[in-house]
N, C-alpha and C positions, 0 to 999 in steps of 0.2 A: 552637603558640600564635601567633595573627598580633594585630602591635600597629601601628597606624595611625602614622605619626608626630606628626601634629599633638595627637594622643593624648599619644604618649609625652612629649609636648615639655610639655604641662602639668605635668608629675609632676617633672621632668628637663631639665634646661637642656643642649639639644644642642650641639654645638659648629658655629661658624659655618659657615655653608654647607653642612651634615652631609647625605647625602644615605642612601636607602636601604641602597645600598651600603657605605657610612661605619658605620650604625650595626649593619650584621650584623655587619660584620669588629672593631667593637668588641667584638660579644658573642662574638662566636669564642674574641678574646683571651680572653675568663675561662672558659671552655669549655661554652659553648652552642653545641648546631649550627646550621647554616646551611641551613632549609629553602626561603628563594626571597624575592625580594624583588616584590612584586604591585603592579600599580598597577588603575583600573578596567577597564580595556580599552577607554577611549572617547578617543578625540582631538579636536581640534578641528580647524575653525570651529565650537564648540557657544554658541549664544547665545540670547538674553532676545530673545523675540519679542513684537509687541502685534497681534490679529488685526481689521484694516482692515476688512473685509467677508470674509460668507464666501455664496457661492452652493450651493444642494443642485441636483443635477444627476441625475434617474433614470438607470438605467442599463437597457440591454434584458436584461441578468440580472438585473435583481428589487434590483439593488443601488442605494443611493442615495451618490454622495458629494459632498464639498463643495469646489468649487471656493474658495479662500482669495488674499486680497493681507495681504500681513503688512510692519509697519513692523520690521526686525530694524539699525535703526540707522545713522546713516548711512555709519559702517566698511563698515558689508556690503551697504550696499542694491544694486539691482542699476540698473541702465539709467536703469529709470523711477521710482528713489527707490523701489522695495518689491520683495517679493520674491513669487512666484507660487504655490503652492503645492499641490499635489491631498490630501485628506485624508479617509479614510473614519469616523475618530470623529466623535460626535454630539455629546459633551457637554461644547460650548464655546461660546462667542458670538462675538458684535463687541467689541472692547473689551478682551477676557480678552487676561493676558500666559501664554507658554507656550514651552515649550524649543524650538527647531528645531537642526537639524542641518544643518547648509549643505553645497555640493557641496564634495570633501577630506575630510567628515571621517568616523572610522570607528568604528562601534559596537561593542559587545561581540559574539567569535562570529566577529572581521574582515568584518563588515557593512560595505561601502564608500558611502558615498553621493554619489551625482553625480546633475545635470540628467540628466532621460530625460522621452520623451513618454511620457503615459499618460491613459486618457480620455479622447483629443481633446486637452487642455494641454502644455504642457511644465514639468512639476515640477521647481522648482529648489529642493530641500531637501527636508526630513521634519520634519514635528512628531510629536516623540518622547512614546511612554508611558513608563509609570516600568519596564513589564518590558522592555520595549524598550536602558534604558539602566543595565540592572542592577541597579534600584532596591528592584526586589522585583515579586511576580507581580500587578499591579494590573489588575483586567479590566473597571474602568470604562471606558477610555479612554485621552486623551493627559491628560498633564501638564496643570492648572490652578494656578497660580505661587499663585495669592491662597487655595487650600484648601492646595498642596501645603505650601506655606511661611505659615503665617498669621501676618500684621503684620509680614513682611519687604518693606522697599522696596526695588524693581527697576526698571529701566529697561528698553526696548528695545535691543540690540545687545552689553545688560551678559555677561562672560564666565558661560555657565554651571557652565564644570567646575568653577569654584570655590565658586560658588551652589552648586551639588548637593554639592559633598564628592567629586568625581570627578575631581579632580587631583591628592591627595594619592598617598603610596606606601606599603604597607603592609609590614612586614617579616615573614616568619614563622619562628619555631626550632622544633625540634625538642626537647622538654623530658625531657630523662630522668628515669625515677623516684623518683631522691633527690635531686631539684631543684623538687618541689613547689610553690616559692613562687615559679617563673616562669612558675607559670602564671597571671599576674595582669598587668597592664602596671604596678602598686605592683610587684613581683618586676622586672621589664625592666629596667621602672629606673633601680632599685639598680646592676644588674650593669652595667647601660650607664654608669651613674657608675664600678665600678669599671675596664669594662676602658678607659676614656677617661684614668684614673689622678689622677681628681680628687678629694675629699675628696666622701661624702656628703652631709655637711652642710652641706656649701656648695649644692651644686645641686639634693639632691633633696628634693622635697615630698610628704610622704607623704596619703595621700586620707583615711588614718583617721584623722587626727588634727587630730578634729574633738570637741566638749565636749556629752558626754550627758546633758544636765540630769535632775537629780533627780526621781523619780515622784513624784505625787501620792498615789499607792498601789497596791494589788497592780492588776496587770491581770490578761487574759483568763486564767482559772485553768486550769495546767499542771502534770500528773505524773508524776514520772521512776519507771519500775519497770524491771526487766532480773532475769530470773530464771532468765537463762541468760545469764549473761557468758561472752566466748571468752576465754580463758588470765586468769580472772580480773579481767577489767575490764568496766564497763557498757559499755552500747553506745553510751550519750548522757549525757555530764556537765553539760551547762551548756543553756540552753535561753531564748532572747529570745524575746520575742511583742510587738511592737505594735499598735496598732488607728488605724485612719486612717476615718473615719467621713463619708458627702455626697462623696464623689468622684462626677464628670459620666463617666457610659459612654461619649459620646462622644468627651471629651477625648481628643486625637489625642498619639499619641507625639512628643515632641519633638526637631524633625529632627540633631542635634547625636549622638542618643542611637539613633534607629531608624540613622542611615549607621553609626555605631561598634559596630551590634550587625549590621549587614550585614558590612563590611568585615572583624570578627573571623571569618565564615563562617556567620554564626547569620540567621535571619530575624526581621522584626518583625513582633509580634505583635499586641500592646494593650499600652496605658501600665504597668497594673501588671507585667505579664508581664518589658516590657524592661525597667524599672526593676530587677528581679529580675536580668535576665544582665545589665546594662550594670556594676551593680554589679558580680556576680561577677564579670567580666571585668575589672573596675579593680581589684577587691582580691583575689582567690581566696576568697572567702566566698561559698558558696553560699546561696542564700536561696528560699523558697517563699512563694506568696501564696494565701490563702486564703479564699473568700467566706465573707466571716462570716459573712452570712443562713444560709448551707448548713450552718452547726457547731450541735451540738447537744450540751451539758453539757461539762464541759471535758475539755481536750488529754489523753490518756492514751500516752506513749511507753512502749511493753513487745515486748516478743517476740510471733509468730505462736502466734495457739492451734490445734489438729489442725482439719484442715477448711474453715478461713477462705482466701478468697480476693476478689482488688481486681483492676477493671478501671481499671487504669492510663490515665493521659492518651493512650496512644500507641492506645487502644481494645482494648486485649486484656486479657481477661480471665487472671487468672493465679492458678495455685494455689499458696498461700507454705508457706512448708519452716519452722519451726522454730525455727531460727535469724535468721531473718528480722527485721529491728527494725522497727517497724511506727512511724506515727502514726496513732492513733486518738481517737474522741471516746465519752463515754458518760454521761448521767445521774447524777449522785453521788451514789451507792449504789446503785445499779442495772449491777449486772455484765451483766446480760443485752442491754441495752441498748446495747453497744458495737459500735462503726463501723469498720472500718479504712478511711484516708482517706488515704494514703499508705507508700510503701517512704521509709523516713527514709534520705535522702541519695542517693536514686536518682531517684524518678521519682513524682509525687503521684496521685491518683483521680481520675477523673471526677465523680465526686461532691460534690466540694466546687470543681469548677475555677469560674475567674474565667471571668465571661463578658458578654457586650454589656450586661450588665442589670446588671452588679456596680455596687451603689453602696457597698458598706463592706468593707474589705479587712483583712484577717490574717494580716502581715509575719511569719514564722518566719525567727531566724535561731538555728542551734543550732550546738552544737560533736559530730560524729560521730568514733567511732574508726575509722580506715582499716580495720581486718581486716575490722571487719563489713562497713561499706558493698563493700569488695572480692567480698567473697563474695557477697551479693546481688546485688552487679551481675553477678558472674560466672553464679550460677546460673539467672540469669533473662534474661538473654543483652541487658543494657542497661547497655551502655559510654556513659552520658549525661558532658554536660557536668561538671554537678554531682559524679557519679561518679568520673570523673577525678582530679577536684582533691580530695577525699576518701581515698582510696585513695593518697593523697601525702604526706598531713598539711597539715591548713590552720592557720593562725593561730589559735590558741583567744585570744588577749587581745583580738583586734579584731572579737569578735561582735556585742556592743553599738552599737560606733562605726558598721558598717556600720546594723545595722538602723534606726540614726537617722539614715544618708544616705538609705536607701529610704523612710523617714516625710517627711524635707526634701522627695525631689522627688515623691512623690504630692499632696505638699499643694502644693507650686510650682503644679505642670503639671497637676494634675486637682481642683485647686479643692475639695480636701477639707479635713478639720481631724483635725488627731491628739488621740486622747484623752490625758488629763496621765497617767494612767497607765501604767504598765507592767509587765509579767512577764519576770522575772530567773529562771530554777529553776537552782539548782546543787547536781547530786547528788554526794555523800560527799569534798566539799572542792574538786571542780570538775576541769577538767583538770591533769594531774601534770605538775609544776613541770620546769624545763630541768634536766638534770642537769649538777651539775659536774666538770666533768673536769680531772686531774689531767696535766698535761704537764710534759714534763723540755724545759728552753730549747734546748740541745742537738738535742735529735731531729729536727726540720726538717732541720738542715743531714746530719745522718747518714743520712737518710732519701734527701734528694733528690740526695746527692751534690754538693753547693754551698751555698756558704760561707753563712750567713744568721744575721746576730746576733741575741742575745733585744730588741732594739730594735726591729727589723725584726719578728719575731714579736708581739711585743705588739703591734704599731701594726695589720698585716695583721688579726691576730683582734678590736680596736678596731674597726677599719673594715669590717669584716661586721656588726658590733651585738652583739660578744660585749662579758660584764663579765670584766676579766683582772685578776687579785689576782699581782704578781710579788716573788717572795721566794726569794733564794739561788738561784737558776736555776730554781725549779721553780714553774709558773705552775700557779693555780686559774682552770680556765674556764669560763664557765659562757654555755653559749649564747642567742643571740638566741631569742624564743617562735615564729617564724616559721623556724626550720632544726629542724624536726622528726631531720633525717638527722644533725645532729653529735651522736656520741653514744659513738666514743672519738678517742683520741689519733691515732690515722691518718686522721681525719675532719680534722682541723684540719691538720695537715701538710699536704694538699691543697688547704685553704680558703686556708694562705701559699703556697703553689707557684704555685695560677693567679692571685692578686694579682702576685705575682713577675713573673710570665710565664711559661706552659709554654716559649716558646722561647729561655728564660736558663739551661733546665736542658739540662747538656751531652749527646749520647746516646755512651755510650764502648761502644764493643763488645767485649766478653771477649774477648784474643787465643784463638786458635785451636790448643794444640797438635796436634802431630806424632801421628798414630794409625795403627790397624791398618788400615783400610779398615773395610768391611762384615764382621757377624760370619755367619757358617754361617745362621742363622734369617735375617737379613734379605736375602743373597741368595738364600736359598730363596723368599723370598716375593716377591721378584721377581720371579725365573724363574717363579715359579707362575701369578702375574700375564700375565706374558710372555707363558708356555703358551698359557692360555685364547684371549688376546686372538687368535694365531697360528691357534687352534683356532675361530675364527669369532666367538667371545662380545665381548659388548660392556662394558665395567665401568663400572658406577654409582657412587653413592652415594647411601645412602637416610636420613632422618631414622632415629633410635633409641628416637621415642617411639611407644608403638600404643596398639590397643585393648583394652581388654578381649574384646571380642569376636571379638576374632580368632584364639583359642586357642578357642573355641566353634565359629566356623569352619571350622578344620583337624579339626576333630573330639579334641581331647586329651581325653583319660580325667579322672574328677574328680580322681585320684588324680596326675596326672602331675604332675613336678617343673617343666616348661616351665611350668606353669600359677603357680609362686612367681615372681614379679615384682614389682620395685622399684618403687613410686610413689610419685612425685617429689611433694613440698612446694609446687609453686608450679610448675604445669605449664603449658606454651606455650595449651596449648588441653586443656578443660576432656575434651575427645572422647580424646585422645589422653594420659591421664596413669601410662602405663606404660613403664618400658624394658625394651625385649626381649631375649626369650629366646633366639630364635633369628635369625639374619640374613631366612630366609623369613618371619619377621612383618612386614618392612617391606616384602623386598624384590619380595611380591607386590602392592602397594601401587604401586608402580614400573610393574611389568607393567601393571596396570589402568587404568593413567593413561595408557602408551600402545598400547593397544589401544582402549580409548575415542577414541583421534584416530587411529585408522583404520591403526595399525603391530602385525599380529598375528603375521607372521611374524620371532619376536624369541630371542635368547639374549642375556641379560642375567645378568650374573656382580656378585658384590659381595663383597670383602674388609674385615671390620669386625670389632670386639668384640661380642658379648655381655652382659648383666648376669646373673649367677646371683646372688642376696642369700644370706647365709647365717643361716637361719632362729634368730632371739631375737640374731641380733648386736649388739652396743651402737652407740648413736647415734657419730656423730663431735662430736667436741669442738670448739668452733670457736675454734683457738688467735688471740693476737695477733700482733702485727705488731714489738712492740717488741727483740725478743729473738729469736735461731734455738735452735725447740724443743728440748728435753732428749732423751737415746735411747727413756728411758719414754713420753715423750707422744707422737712418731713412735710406735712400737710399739700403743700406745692406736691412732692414726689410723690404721695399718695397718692394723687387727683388725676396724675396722668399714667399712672399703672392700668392698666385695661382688668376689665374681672376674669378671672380667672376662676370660675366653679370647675367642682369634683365632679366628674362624671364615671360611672362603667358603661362598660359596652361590650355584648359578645356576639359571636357571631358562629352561624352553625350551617355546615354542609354536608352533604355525603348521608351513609347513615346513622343514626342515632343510639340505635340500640342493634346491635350486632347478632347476625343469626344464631344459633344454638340449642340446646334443650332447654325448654322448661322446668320448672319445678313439678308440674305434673307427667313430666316424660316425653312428652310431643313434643318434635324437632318445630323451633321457631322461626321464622325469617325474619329477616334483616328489615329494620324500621327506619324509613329515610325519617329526616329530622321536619317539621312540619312548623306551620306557625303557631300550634298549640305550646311546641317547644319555648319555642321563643320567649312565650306568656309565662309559662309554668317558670321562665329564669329571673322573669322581672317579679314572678312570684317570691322565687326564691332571697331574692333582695329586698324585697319588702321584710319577710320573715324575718330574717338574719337581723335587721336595723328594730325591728319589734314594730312596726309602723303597718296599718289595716290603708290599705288601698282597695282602689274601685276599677275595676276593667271593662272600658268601653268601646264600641266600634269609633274609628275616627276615619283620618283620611291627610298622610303628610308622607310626601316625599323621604327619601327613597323605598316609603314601601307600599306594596300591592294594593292598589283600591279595595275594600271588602274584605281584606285578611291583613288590617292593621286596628291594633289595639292601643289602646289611649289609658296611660295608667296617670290617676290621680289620688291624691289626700281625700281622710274621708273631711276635708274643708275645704277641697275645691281646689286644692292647686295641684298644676300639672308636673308631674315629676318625668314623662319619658314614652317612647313608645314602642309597640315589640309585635313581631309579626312575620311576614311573608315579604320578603324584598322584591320589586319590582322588575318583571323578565326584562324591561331596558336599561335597566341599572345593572342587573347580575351581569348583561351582554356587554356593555360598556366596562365595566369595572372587571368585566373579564373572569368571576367567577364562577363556578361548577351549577349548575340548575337541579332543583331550585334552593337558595340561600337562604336563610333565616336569621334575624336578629334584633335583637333589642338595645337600646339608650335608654340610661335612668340618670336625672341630676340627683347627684348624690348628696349634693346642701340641700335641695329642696325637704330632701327626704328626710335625712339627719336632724332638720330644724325641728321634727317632731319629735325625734326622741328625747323625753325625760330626763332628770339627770340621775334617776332611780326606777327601777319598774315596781311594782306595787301587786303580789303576788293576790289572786282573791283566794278567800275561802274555799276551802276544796271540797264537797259533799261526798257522805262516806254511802250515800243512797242510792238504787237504781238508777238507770236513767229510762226515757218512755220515750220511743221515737215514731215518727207520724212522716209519713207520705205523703205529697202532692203534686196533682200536673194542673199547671195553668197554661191556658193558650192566652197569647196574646198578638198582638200585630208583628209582625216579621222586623219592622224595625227598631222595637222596644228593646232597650240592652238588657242584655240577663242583668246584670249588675243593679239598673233601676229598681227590680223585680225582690231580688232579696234585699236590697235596703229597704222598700216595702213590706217583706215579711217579720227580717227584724224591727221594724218597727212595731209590727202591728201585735205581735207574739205576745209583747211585755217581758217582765224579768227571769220567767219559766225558761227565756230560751238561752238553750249554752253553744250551738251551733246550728249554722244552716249551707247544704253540699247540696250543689247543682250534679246530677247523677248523668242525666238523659237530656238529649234536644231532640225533637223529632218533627220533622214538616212532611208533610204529605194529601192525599187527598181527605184523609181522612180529620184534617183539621180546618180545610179550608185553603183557599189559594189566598197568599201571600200573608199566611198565619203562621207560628210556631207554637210547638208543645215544649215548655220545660218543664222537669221532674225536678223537686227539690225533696231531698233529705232532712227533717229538723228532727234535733235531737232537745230534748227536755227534761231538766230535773230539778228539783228542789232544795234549799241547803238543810230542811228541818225535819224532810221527810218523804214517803215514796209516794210519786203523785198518780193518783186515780185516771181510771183511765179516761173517766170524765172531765180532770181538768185537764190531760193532754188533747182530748180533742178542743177543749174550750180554745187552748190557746191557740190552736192549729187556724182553727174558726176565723178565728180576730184576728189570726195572720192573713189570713184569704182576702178577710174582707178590707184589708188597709190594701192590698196590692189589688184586688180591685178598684179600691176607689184611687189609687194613685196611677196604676197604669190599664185602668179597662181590663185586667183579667179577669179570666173565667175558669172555672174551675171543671177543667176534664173530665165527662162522665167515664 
C-alpha cells in the first residue's frame, strides 16, 4: 500500500518535520513492514513558464519544430531575461504557461537535462509533457498549465514540483493478510497514530465520518439471492446504490485526486472511474460505477448459472464456474432476460462500463464476503485492486458513508445532481456483528513474558476501537467493525504487545543443557549428505508443493498409492495444490529449470520429507493458545498429521564423467550418466548409513522396464529404487535423454543402523583370492547369486565383487555368465591354497543348489 504524505497528513496530524523516513519507522513500531519510501523522480530547476514567441522552423527530415523564448522568471532567466528553447510539440501558443525543465534538473528514468545544441539553436531546457514527468501517458503533447490545471493561478518561474504534486514523498508497506484495514490511508493512519504513541482521538480524522442524509425513497431496485452460500453464509449482505444524474463527460478529473491515484501506483482514468479508487484508496471500500443508460430492469446479485460467461473490463472474455457471485441485471419477472454485468468484487463488464459519453452514473457500494471474492479472484487469475482488499475483510459499517463521498464529489467536480433517493438492501440482518471475546487480564503479561497490568490492557484494546466491559479481571471485548482478524484471545494479546512495543518485550533464550551429541540417524544423514556431495552431486532444495499432473507424467498406475496426495487448504499457487509424494515430484522440477538456462550436464541430489495422508484420517483440531494441550488432544493431533518419511532422491543427466586425459595418458571421452549410475548412488547411501543392501531387477514407474533396480535390507524391506527413467516420462517431464535416478526412504534405511558399529578384528595375514563364473538363467538376479556364495563360503569369506556379466552364444540363449571375485583370509593365519579353494567349492555348490548355477568351464 503506498500512502502520499500530504495524503496521510489530512487524515492524521504528522509530527513536526516528520519526514518519509519518520513515518515508516513509525509504522514499523506497530508492525507494518517497510516497503520503500518513493518520491517522483523529478528534481528541480522545474518551473512555471510563459511562451514569448514560438517560431515553426521545417526541418529537411519532413519534421517541423518550434524555435521558442519563454519568460520562466526572473530567478531563472537567462543573459537576455528569457530562456531559449527548441521544442517539437504543436499544441501550444504565445501566451500559454507550461512546465519547463531547466539545465540540473532530472527527470524520471535519471533523464538529465542540460543546454546542448540542436537544430541549428542551443536549447537551454525542455518543456515537459505530462508522460515525460510521470504524470501519466498523455500523447497530446507538452503540458498546457490553463487545461492541465483549470482555474489554478500561476506565474512564470513559480516552482513546479509543488504545482504538479512532484515534490511530495510517498511511503509504501507491505500489508499482510490479517491487517486488511491498512489497506486504506483511513487504516495508515490509525497505526501512524498508534506507533507515534498518541491518543487517536486527538489526531486522527476519520474520512467516513461524514452524515448520510435520509432517502427520499427506495432507489435503483436491487436483489440479493445466493443459492449457493460457501460454509453457509451469502455471498453479498448489504448492498448501496446511488444514482447521480447530468454529469459533463468531459469534466476532467480533479488534479488533487488524478496525482493521489498516480502516486498510490494506479492510473487515471475519468472522473467517475477515479472517484471510485481515490476512494477506495482513502477508506478500503471498494466501489464500482455503472452507466445507468447501459442497466436494464433491476440489480440481480446471485451466483453463476451453467454456461454463462462476461467479457470483463480487462477484454477477455471468461467462462464463470458456479460458485462465482455475479452482478446482474434483468426485467422483473422475466428470468430469461438476465445480463451478467459484473464478477462482484473483482472486476465489472464491459457492458455496462462508464465511458466518454456517460452522462448518469450508478455508484455500487456493497459489503462482499472475503472466501468468495478470494476464490474468484483466484480462479480467474484477477488479483484486482478491489480484490485485494476484499479477500481481507473490509469495513461492512462504512458502506453507506463512502458511497455518499462518491455522490459528494461527482456532483462537485462533474456538475451532476444526486437523486434523493437511495437503495439500502440488507440480506438476512446484514453483515454478522464483531464478536465478543472473552479475556482473562492476566494473559497479556503470561503470554509475552512482561509485566503489563489490566490498566494497560484495557487502555491498549480502548485505543485500537475495541468496546472493553472490565469485571474481576476478566475482560468482555468486543472488537472494532473494521479488525475483521480479532477474533480470539491471542489476537488481542498481540494488538497490547505491539502498542507496547515489540522491542519492550525481552528475547530470553532457553539455556542450553549438556547432551549427547548427534544421535546414530542424524549422523548417518550427514554422512549421507557428505557421501553424495564427495560423489559429484549437487544438493538442492526443492519446494513440496506440485502438480497434479505430475503423477500423470511419470506415468503412475490409476491405482498407485503415490497417486494419494495431500491438498492443501489454501495453496501458494492454484497450479501447484499438492504435497508430494515422492522427492522426484519436485525434484524434476529443479532439473528443468536448469536445463532450460543451458546446464544439462547435472547430478542434483535432495534430502526431504514426503507427505503420505492416511486415507479417512480425521481433520486436525485447531487447539488454543491459552493452556498446553491435555495427552488426549496431543494424541487427537498426532492421529491426523499424515507420515511424513525421510527420503533422498537424485537425479542425473548429460554426462557423468567429463572428457579429458587419463591417468595413463590417453585422451578420455566424455561418459553420459547411465543406470549403472544411478545404482552405484543408491550404493553410495547404503554405505554412508553403514546398512548392506541387495540390488534386484524390478519393474515401477517412472523408470525404464529392464533398467530399474530394486534396492532392499538384507530382511527384506524395500528402501527405494534407481535406474534408467522412462523415455515417456523424460518426454513429458521435459528432460534431457536419457535421465537417470534413484529414491531411497531414508527411515527405512536408518531403522537398521545400530546405535554403535561394532569394529571386527582385523587380520594381520595375507589374504587368498579365487575366481568364479557361474552361468545361470538370464533372469536370476546377480544379487540372489552372491547371497548364495556368501552363504555357502562360511567364515573364510571377507568379500565377494561381481567383476564381469557376459551373455552371448557361447553360454546359451537366454543365459548369463557372472564373474565373481572372492576374497579369503583368516584371523590366525595364512590359509592354504587348499582351503581357499575348499571354501570357493562350498560356495559353488550353495549357488548351485540355490539358483541352478553352473560353474563356467
Amino acid at each position: 500500500m503506498r500512502v502520499p504524505l500530504d495524503w496521510l497528513a489530512e487524515h492524521v496530524d504528522l509530527e513536526p518535520g516528520a519526514t518519509g523516513a519518520d513515518v515508516a519507522a513509525s509504522l514499523v513500531r506497530v508492525g507494518l513492514e517497510e516497503e520503500g519510501v518513493h518520491t517522483s523522480g523529478v528534481t528541480g530547476p522545474l518551473v512555471v513558464g510563459r511562451v514569448l514567441d514560438l517560431t515553426p522552423e521545417p526541418q529537411k527530415n519532413g519534421k517541423t519544430i518550434n524555435w521558442c523564448h519563454l519568460d520562466v522568471g526572473a530567478e531563472h532567466a537567462g543573459p537576455e531575461g528569457h530562456r531559449g528553447i527548441v521544442c517539437g510539440a504543436h499544441n501550444f501558443a504565445a501566451g500559454d504557461l507550461v512546465v519547463v525543465a531547466l539545465p540540473g534538473a532530472l527527470l524520471p528514468g535519471g533523464f538529465a537535462i542540460a543546454a546542448r545544441k540542436t537544430y541549428g539553436h542551443v536549447s537551454d531546457g525542455m518543456i515537459c509533457s505530462a508522460e515525460e514527468l510521470g504524470l501519466g501517458a498523455d500523447s497530446d503533447g507538452i503540458i498546457v498549465l490553463s487545461q492541465f490545471l483549470p482555474g489554478v493561478e500561476v506565474t512564470p518561474g513559480q516552482d513546479a514540483l509543488a504545482l504538479l504534486g512532484l515534490a511530495g514523498e510517498t511511503v509504501e508497506v507491505n500489508v499482510t493478510p490479517d491487517r486488511g484495514y491498512c489497506f486504506s490511508v483511513r487504516g495508515i493512519a490509525r497505526e501512524y497514530a498508534h506507533g507515534t504513541g498518541r491518543p487517536v482521538a486527538q489526531v486522527f480524522r476519520d474520512p467516513v465520518a461524514v452524515e448520510v442524509p435520509e432517502p427520499a425513497g427506495p432507489g435503483y431496485p436491487v436483489r440479493l439471492t445466493d443459492d449457493a452460500p460457501i460454509h453457509g453464509t451469502a455471498g453479498c449482505d448489504r448492498f448501496v446504490a446511488r444514482t447521480v444524474r447530468g454529469i459533463d463527460p468531459a469534466a476532467p478529473t480533479p488534479r488533487f485526486i488524478a496525482d493521489r491515484v498516480r502516486q498510490a501506483g494506479m492510473r487515471s482514468i475519468s472522473l467517475a472511474v477515479d472517484v471510485t479508487n481515490y476512494l477506495m484508496l482513502e477508506t478500503g471500500q471498494p466501489l464500482h460505477a455503472y452507466d445507468l443508460g447501459a442497466l436494464q430492469g433491476e440489480l440481480v446479485v446471485r451466483r453463476a448459472r451453467p454456461g454463462e460467461r462476461l467479457t470483463t473490463l480487462d477484454g477477455v472474455e471468461r467462462a464463470l464456474h458456479p460458485q462465482d457471485l455475479l452482478i446482474t441485471d434483468e426485467v422483473p419477472g422475466e428470468p430469461s432476460t438476465s445480463r451478467v454485468l459484473s464478477l462482484a468484487g473483482v472486476m465489472g463488464g464491459q457492458s455496462t462500463e462508464v465511458s466518454a459519453s456517460t452522462t448518469d452514473v450508478l455508484v455500487e457500494a456493497a459489503h462482499f464476503t472475503p472466501v468468495t471474492v478470494a476464490r474468484t479472484a483466484r480462479r480467474h487469475k484477477l488479483p484486482t485492486e478491489g480484490a485485494k482488499r476484499w479477500e481481507r475483510g473490509v469495513d461492512p459499517a462504512m458502506t453507506a458513508q463512502v458511497a455518499e463521498l462518491a455522490v459528494r464529489l461527482l456532483v462537485e467536480h462533474g456538475g451532476g445532481t444526486a437523486d434523493p433517493t437511495a437503495t439500502d438492501v440488507v440480506l438476512d440482518g446484514g453483515p454478522a456483528p464483531s464478536p465478543t471475546i472473552a479475556l482473562d487480564a492476566g494473559f497479556p503479561a503470561r503470554l509475552t513474558g512482561t509485566p503489563i497490568g489490566e490498566a494497560e490492557v484495557v487502555a491498549a484494546l480502548t485505543e485500537i476501537g475495541c468496546a472493553v466491559r472490565a469485571e474481576d479481571g476478566r475482560l468482555e471485548v468486543v472488537p472494532p467493525s473494521w479488525r475483521p482478524d480479532l477474533r480470539q484471545g491471542v489476537d488481542l494479546v498481540e494488538e497490547v504487545a505491539r502498542l507496547r512495543g515489540y522491542d519492550t518485550i525481552p528475547s530470553v533464550l532457553p539455556a542450553a543443557p549438556a547432551g549427547r551429541g548427534l544421535t546414530p540417524g542424524q549422523r548417518a544423514r550427514r554422512s549421507i549428505a557428505r557421501s553424495l556431495v564427495d560423489d559429484g552431486f549437487v544438493e538442492v532444495l526443492s519446494y513440496p508443493f506440485v502438480a497434479p499432473a505430475v503423477h500423470d507424467a511419470q506415468g503412475l498406475g490409476a491405482d498407485d498409492p503415490r497417486r494419494t496426495a495431500l491438498r492443501l487448504a489454501n495453496p501458494l499457487s492454484e497450479q501447484q495444490p499438492l504435497m508430494r509424494t515422492s522427492l522426484l515430484d519436485s525434484l524434476v522440477e529443479v532439473v528443468r529449470r536448469n536445463v532450460s538456462r543451458g546446464l544439462r550436464d547435472l547430478a542434483l541430489v535432495e534430502l526431504g520429507t514426503v507427505t503420505h495422508p492416511t486415507p479417512g484420517a480425521p481433520a486436525a483440531e485447531v487447539l488454543g493458545a491459552a493452556g498446553r494441550p491435555g495427552e488426549q488432544e496431543l494424541a487427537a493431533l498426532l492421529a491426523a498429521v499424515p507420515r511424513q518419511p525421510l527420503h533422498v532422491a537424485g537425479v542425473l543427466t548429460g554426462v557423468r564423467r567429463p572428457a579429458g586425459v587419463a591417468a595413463d595418458g590417453f585422451e578420455r571421452t566424455g561418459e553420459p550418466a547411465t543406470w549403472a549410475d544411478a545404482v552405484d548412488a543408491a550404493r553410495t547411501v547404503a554405505a554412508a548409513a553403514g546398512v548392506a543392501v541387495v540390488v534386484e531387477a524390478a519393474q515401477r514407474a517412472p523408470w525404464h522396464p529392464g533398467r530399474c533396480a530394486r534396492i532392499t535390507t538384507a530382511a527384506g524391506h524395500v528402501v527405494g529404487h534407481a535406474g534408467e527413467l522412462h523415455p515417456g516420462a523424460v518426454s513429458a517431464l521435459e528432460l534431457p535423454a536419457p535421465a537417470v535416478a534413484f529414491e531411497l526412504d531414508l527411515d527405512v534405511l536408518l531403522d537398521q543402523v545400530g546405535a554403535s558399529v561394532q569394529v571386527e578384528q582385523l587380520s594381520g595375514y595375507p589374504a587368498a583370492t579365487q575366481d568364479v563364473a557361474l552361468v545361470v538363467d538370464a533372469d536370476v538376479p546377480a544379487g540372489a547369486v552372491e547371497a548364495a556364495l556368501r552363504a555357502g563360503a562360511g567364515a573364510l569369506l571377507e568379500d565377494v565383487r561381481l567383476f564381469d556379466v557376459y551373455t552371448g552364444a557361447q553360454v546359451g540363449e537366454g543365459r548369463k555368465s557372472l564373474a565373481y571375485g572372492l576374497r579369503f583370509r583368516a584371523a590366525d593365519r595364512t590359509l592354504t591354497a587348499e582351503e581357499a579353494s575348499a571354501a570357493r567349492e562350498a560356495a559353488v555348490a550353495e549357488a548351485a543348489a540355490r539358483t541352478g548355477a553352473v560353474q563356467r568351464g
